[in-house]
Backbone as numpy.savetxt, mean C-alpha at the origin, in Angstrom:
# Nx Ny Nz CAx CAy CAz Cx Cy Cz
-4.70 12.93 -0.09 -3.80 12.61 1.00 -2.68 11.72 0.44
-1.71 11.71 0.73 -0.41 10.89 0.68 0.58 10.69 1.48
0.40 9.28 1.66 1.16 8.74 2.09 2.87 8.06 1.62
3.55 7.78 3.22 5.29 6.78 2.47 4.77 5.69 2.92
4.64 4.79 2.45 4.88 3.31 2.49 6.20 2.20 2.76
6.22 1.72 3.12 7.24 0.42 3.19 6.14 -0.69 2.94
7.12 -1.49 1.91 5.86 -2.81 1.42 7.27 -3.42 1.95
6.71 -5.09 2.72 7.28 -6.39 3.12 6.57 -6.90 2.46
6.65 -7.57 1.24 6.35 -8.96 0.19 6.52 -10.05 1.53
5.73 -11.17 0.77 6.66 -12.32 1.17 6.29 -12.72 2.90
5.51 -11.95 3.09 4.97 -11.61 4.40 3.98 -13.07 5.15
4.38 -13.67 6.26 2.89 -14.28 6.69 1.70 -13.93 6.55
1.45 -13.13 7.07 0.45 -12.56 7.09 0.38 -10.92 6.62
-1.24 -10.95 6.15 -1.51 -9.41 5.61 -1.71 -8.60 7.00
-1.06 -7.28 7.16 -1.01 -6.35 7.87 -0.63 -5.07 7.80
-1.31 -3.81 8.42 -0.77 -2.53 8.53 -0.54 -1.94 9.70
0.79 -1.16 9.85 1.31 -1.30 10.67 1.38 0.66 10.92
0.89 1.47 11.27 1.33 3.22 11.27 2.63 3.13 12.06
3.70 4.21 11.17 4.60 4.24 12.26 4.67 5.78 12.87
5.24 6.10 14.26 5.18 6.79 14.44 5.37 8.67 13.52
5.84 8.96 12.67 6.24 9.82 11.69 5.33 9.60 10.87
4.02 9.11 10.88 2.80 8.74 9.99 2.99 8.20 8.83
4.06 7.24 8.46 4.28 6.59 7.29 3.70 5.02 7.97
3.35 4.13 6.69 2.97 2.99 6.72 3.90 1.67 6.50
3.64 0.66 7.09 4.70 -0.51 6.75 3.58 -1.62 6.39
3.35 -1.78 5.10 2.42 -2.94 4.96 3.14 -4.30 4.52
2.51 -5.08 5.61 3.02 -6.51 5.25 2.12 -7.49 4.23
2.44 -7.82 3.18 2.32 -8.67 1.82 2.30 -10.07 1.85
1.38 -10.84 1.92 1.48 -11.79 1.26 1.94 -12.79 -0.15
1.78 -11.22 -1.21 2.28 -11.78 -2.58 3.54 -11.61 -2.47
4.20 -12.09 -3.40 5.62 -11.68 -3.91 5.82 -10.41 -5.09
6.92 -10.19 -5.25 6.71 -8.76 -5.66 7.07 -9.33 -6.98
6.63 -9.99 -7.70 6.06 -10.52 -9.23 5.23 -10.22 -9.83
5.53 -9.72 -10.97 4.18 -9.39 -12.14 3.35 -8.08 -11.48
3.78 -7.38 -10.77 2.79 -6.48 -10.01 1.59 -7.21 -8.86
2.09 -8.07 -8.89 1.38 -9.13 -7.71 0.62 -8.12 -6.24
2.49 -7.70 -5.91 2.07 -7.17 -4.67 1.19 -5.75 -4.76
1.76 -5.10 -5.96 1.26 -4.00 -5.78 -0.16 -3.93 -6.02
-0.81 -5.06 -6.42 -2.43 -4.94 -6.63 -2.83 -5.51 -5.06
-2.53 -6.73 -4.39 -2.33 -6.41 -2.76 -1.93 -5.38 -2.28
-1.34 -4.51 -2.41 -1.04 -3.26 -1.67 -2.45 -2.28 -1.50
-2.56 -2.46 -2.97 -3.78 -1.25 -3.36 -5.14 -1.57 -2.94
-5.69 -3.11 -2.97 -6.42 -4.02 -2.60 -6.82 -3.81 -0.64
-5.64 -3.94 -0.20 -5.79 -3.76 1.68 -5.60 -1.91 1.65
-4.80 -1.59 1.56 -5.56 0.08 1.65 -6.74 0.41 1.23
-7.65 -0.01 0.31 -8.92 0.52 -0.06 -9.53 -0.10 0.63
-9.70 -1.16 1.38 -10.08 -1.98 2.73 -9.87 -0.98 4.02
-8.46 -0.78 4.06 -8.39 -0.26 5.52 -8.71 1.64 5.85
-8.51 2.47 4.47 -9.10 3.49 4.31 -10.69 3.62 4.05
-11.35 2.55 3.61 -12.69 2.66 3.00 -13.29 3.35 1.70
-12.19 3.54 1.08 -12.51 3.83 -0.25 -12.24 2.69 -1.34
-12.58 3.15 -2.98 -12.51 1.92 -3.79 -11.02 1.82 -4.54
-11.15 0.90 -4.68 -9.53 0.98 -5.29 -9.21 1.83 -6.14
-10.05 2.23 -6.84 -9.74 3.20 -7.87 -9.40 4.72 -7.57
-9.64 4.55 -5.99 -9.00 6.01 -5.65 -7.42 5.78 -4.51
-7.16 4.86 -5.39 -5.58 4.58 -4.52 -5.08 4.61 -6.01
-3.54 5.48 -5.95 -2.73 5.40 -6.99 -1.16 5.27 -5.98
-0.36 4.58 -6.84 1.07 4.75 -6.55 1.96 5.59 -7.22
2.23 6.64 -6.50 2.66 7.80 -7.31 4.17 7.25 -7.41
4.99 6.76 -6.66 6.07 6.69 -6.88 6.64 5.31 -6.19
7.79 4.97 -6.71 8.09 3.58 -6.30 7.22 2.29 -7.13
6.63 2.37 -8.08 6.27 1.56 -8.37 7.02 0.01 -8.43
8.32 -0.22 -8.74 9.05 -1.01 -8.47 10.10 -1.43 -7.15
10.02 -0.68 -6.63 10.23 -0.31 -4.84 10.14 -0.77 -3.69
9.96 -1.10 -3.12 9.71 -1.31 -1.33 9.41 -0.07 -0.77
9.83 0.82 -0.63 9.66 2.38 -0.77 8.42 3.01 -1.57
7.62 3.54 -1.16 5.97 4.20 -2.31 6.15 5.17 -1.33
5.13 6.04 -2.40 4.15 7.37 -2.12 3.18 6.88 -2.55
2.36 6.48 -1.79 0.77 6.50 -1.92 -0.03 7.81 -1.92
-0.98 8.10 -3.06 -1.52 9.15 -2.94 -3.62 8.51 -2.90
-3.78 8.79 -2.16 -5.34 8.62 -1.54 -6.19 9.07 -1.77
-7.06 9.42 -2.68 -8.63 10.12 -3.14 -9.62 9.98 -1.76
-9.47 11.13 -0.82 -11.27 10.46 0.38 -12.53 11.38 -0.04
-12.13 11.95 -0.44 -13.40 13.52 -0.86 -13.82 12.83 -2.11
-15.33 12.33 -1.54 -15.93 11.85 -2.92 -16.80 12.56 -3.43
């Protein structure tokens, strides 16, 4: 499965948000340093999907605000 993402760094609080057009807006606590956020990114999706982190990859945007998340659920 894959998903678009919008990452908000910098965020109060950690949150996910579906938007209507089935893309995601996740709000960040880290800053987008050192890959900070993006291991929070990957960290609360394998939380909120129920899989392990190791089946979340960022296919695109790695430096971004903008991702394609791609999702492993078929274990």
């Amino acid at each position: 499965m894959q998903k678009k993402v919008k990452v908000k760094p910098n965020s109060k609080q950690q949150k996910i948000e579906e938007q209507s057009d089935g893309s995601l807006t996740v709000h960040l606590k880290s800053p987008p340093v050192d890959g900070k956020a993006n291991e929070e990114l990957i960290k609360l999706l394998a939380e909120n999907f129920s899989v392990p982190k190791s089946y979340i990859r960022i296919k695109s945007g790695l430096s971004s605000r903008q991702k394609i998340i791609e999702i492993h659920t078929d274990v």
